[in-house]
PLY file of the C-alpha trace (Angstrom):
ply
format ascii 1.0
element vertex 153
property float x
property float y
property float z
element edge 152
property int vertex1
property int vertex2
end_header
0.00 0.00 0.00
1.72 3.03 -0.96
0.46 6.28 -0.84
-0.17 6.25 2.96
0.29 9.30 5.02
3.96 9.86 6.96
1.86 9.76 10.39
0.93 5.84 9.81
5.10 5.31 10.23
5.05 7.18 13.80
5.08 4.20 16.56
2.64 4.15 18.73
3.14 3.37 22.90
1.16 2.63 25.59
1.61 4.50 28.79
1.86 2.44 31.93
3.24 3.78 34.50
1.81 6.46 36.87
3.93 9.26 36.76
3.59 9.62 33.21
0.07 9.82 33.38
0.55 12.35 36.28
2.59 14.16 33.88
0.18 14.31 31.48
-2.49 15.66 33.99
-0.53 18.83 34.08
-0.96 19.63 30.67
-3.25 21.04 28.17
-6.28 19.06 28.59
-9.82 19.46 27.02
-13.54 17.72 27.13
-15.20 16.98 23.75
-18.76 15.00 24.26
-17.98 12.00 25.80
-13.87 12.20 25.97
-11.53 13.94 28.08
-8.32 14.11 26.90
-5.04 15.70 27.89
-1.76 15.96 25.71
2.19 16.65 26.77
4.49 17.63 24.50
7.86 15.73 25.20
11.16 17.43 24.87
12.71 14.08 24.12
13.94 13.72 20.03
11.52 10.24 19.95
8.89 10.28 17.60
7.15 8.05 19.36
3.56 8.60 20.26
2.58 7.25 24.15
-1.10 7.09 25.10
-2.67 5.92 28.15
-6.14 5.11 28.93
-8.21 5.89 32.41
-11.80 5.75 33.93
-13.01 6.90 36.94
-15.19 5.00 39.36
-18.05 7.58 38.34
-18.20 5.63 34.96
-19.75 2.81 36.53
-18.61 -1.15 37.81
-15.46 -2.23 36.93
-17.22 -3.91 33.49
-18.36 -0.32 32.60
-15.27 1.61 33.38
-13.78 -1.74 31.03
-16.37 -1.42 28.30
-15.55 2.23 28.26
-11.68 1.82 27.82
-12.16 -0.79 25.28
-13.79 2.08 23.21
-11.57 4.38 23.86
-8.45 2.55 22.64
-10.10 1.07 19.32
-10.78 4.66 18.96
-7.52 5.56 19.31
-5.96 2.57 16.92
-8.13 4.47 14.65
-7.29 8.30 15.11
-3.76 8.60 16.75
-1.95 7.51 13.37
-3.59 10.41 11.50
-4.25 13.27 13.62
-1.66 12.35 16.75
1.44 14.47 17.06
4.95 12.56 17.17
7.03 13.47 20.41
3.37 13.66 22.56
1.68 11.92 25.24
-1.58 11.50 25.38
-4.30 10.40 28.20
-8.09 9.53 27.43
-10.05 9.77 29.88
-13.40 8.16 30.09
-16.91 10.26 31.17
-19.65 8.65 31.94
-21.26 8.13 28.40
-18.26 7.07 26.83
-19.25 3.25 26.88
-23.07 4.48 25.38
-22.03 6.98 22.88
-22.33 6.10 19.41
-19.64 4.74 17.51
-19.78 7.53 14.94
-20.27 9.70 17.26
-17.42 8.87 19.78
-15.05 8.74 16.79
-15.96 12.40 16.08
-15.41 13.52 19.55
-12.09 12.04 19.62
-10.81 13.30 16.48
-12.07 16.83 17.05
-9.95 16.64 20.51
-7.11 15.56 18.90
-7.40 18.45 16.58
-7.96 21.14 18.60
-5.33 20.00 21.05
-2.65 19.83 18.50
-3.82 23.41 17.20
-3.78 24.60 21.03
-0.21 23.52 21.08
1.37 25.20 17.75
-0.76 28.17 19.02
1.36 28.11 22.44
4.34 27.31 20.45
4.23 30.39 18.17
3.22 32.25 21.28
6.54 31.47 22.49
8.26 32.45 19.60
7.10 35.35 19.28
7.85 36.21 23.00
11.43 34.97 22.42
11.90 37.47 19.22
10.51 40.13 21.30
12.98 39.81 24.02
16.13 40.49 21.34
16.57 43.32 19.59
16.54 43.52 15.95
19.14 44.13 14.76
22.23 44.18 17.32
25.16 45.30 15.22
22.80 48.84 14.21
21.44 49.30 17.48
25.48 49.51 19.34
26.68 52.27 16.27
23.68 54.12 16.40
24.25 57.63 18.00
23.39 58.48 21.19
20.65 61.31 20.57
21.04 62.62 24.24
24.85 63.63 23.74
25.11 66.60 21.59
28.16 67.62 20.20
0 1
1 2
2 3
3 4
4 5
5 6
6 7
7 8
8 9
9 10
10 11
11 12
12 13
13 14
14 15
15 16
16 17
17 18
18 19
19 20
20 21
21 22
22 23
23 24
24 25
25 26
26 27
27 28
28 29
29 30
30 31
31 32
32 33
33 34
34 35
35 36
36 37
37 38
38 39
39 40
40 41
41 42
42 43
43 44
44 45
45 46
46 47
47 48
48 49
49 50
50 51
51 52
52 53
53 54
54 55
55 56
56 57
57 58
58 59
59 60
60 61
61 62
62 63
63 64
64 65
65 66
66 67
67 68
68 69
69 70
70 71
71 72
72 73
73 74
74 75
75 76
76 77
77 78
78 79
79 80
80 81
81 82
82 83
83 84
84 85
85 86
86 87
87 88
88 89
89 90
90 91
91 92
92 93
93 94
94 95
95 96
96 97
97 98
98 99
99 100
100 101
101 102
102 103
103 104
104 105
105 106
106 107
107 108
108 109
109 110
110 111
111 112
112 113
113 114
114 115
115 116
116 117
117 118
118 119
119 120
120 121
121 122
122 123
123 124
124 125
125 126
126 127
127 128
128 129
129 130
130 131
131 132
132 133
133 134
134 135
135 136
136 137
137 138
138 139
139 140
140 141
141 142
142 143
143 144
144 145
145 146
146 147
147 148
148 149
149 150
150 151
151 152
């Protein structure tokens, strides 16, 4: 099959160990129908994409919260190869009609997060560009040989 996009090749991870997910919890984050999701940008060179799966005990019994995260990560076999950003983490988080959403409509919810957290982060990203070029002057080398208007000769 060739022809496929560049974001099938990026290797997908699971996350499994706690402080990664408690990593994750203090980053951009967002709620789209029946998903929460959050997303950290690593600083590591990988390309790797880790995800990690959760439900609260406000989901339901154990065999809800389980139904639930089954969805969840078929939905995210699905999505995270085309609309996941290499070099992130991601955590979905299961609300309570996660396991009785429609498929279609589950899908949606978790593609439109993925979206709108990756445009959240280049937005953040260009933010801090554009603080960084404001902090340095323009041009150095003109600023130092440029008169001093205040001393008159």
């Amino acid at each position: 099959m060739t022809g496929l996009p560049s974001a099938r090749a990026a290797k997908i991870e699971r996350l499994k160990k706690r402080p990664d997910f408690l990593k994750a919890a203090k980053a951009p984050a967002l709620s789209r129908g029946a998903v929460f999701m959050q997303m950290r940008a690593r600083l590591d060179e990988d390309p790797l994409i880790r995800v990690g799966f959760t439900a609260t005990k406000k989901v339901g019994g154990s065999v809800e919260r389980n139904r639930a995260k089954r969805r969840l990560r078929e939905a995210a076999r699905l999505l995270l190869p085309l609309h996941g950003r290499p070099m992130c983490d991601y955590v979905f988080i299961a609300r309570g009609g996660t396991r009785t959403r429609e498929w279609g409509r589950l899908l949606d919810d978790v593609k439109t997060a993925l979206i709108s957290l990756a445009a959240e982060h280049d937005r953040a990203d260009a933010r801090a560009r554009l603080a960084q070029s404001a902090d340095l002057p323009d041009d150095p080398i003109s600023d130092a040989s440029a008169p001093d208007s205040s001393v008159s000769g």
